[in-house]
C-alpha positions in Angstrom: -60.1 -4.3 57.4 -62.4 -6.3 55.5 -62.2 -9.7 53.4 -59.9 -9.2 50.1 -61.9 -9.7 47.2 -60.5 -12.3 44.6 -59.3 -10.7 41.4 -59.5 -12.6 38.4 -59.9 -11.8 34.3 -62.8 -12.5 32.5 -63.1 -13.6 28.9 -65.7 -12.2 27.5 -65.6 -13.2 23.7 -68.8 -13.4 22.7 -70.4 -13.5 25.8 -73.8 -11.6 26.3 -73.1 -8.5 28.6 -76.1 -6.6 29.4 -75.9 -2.2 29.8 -78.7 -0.9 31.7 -78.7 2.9 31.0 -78.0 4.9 27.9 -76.0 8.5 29.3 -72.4 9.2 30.1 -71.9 6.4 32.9 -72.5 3.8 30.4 -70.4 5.2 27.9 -67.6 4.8 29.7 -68.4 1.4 30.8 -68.3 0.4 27.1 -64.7 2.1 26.6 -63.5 -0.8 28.8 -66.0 -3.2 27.4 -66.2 -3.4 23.9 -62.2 -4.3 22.9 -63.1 -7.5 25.2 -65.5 -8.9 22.1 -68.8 -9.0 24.8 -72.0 -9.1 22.4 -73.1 -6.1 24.5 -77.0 -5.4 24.3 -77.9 -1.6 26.0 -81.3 -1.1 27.2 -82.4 2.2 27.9 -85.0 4.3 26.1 -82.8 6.9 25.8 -79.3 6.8 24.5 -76.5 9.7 23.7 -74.9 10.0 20.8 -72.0 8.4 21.3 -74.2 5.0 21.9 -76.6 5.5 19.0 -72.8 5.8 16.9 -72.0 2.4 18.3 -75.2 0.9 17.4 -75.9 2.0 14.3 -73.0 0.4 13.0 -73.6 -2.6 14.7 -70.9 -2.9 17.3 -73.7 -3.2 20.1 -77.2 -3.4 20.4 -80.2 -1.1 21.7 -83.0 -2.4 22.5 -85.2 0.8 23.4 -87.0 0.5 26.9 -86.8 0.7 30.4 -86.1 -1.8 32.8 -88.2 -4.4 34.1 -87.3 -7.4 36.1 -89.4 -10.1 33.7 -86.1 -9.0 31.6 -84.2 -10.9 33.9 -86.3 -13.8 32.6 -85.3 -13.7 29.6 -82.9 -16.9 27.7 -80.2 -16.6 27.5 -79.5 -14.9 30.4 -76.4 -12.3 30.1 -73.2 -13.3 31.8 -73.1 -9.8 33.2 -74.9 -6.9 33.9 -74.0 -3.4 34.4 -76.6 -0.9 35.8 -75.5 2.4 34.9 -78.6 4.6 35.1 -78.6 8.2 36.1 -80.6 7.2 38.7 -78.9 5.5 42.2 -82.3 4.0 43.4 -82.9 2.5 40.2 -79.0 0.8 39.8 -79.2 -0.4 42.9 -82.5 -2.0 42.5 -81.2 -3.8 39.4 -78.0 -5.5 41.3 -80.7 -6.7 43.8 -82.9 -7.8 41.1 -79.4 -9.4 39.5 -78.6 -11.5 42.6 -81.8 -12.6 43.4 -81.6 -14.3 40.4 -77.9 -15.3 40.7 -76.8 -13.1 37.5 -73.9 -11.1 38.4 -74.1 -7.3 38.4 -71.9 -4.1 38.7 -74.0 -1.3 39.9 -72.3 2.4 39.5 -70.6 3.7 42.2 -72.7 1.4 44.9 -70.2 -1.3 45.5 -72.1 -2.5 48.1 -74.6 -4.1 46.2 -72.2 -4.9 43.1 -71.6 -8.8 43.1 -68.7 -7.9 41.7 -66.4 -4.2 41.3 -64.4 -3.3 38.3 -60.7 -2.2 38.4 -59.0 0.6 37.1 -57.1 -0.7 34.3 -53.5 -0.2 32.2 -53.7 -2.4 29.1 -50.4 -2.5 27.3 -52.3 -5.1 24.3 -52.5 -8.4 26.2 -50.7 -7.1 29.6 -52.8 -5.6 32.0 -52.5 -3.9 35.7 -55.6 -3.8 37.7 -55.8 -1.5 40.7 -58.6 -1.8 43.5 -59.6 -0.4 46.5 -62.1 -3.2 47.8 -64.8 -0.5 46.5 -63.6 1.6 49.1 -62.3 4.6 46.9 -62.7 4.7 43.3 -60.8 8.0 42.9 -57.6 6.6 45.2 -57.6 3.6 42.8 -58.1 5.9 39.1 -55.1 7.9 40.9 -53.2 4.8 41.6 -54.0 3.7 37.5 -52.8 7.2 36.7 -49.3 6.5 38.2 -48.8 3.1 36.8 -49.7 4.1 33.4 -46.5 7.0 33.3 -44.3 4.0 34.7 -45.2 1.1 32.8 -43.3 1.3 29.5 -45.3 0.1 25.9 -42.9 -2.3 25.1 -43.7 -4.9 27.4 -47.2 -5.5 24.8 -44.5 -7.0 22.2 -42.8 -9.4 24.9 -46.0 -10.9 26.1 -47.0 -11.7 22.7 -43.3 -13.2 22.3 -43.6 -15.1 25.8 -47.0 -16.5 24.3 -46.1 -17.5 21.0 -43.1 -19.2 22.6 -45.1 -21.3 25.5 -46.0 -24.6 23.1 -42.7 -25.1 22.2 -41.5 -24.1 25.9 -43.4 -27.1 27.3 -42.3 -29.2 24.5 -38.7 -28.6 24.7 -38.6 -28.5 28.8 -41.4 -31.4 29.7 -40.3 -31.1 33.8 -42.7 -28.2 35.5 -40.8 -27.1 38.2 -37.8 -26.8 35.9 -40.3 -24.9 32.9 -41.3 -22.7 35.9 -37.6 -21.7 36.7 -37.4 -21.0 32.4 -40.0 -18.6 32.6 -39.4 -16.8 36.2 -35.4 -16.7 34.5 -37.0 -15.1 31.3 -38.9 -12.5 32.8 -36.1 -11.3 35.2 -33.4 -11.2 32.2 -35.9 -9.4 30.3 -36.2 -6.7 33.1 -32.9 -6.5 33.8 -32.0 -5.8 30.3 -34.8 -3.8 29.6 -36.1 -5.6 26.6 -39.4 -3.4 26.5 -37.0 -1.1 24.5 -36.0 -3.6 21.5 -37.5 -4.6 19.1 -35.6 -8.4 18.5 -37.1 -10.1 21.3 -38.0 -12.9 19.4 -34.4 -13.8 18.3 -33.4 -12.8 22.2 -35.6 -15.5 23.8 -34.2 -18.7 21.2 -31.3 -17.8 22.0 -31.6 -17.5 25.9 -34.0 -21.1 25.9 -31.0 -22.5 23.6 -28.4 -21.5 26.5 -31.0 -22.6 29.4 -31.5 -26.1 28.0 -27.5 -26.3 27.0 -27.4 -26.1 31.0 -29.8 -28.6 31.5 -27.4 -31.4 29.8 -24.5 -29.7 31.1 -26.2 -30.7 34.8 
């Protein structure tokens, strides 16, 4: 078994994300890109329809031509960069090109040379579950992503964006970490346990559960 990889999110609002390659495989890299806000630039003198759509109403831009590593060059430099050519020489050329010049890069289906891999993904709004395989199968993990999408209900979008909403006046009201900590890990598990993904009053639900939490607190 090999070293885990670290997973992390990455904002990418506003950031400049570079697509190398115009055809299907980049495509569906911009169905996971584009509701992150990235200003995504393709370059490829060839795109499908589908792309030309996106840029000619603006939501990305083309710049028509092939690759060339002076591109690299270029300021500012992207934050990342996806080569996803038809063509595996040429993607994996690109990540090399990438890391030479310390840019990351996610080259299609050649996770050896990606400086970083890209998880399937279940987005319920702001929650999301990432599976990964280490890059070892992509299918095993889109399978795994299948599963977890027929299990995780919708409603948990609406209590994250209660949980967030409520984290200001969370720390205000408990100043003492370890005791805001056993708030939140106490939230989550009543919400679970009562299944709070089905309703729709969660917001009245949680002031009323931090009204009973901090009663305890001067109770102690």
């Amino acid at each position: 078994m090999g070293t885990p990889s670290y997973m992390v999110e990455l904002p990418l609002q506003g950031r400049l994300v570079w697509l190398i390659g115009g055809g299907k495989i980049a495509s569906r890299k911009l169905e996971g890109l584009l509701p992150c806000g990235a200003q995504i630039v393709i370059i490829a003198p060839v795109i499908d329809d589908n792309i030309a759509k996106l840029a000619a109403t603006g939501q990305i831009q083309h710049h028509s031509q092939r690759f060339d590593v002076t591109l690299l060059e270029r300021s500012p430099p992207p934050w990342l960069v996806f080569a996803a050519t038809d063509d595996a020489d040429l993607n994996r050329a690109i990540a090399q090109h990438c890391t030479a010049q310390r840019i990351w890069c996610n080259s299609a289906d050649d996770p050896e040379v990606s400086s970083f891999r890209v998880a399937a993904m279940v987005r319920r709004g702001p929650v999301t579950v990432a599976v990964a395989s280490g890059g070892l199968s992509p299918a095993l993990s889109r399978l795994l992503k299948e599963r977890i999408e027929a299990w995780l209900e919708v409603g948990w979008q609406s209590l994250a964006l209660v949980f967030g909403s409520m984290r200001a006046q969370v720390r205000q009201q408990i100043t003492d970490q370890p005791l805001r900590q056993r708030f939140w890990r106490h939230i989550a598990q009543q919400a679970a346990a009562e299944q709070r993904y089905h309703y729709q009053d969660n917001q009245q639900w949680f002031n009323q559960h931090l009204a009973q939490f901090l009663r305890s607190l001067s109770n102690d």
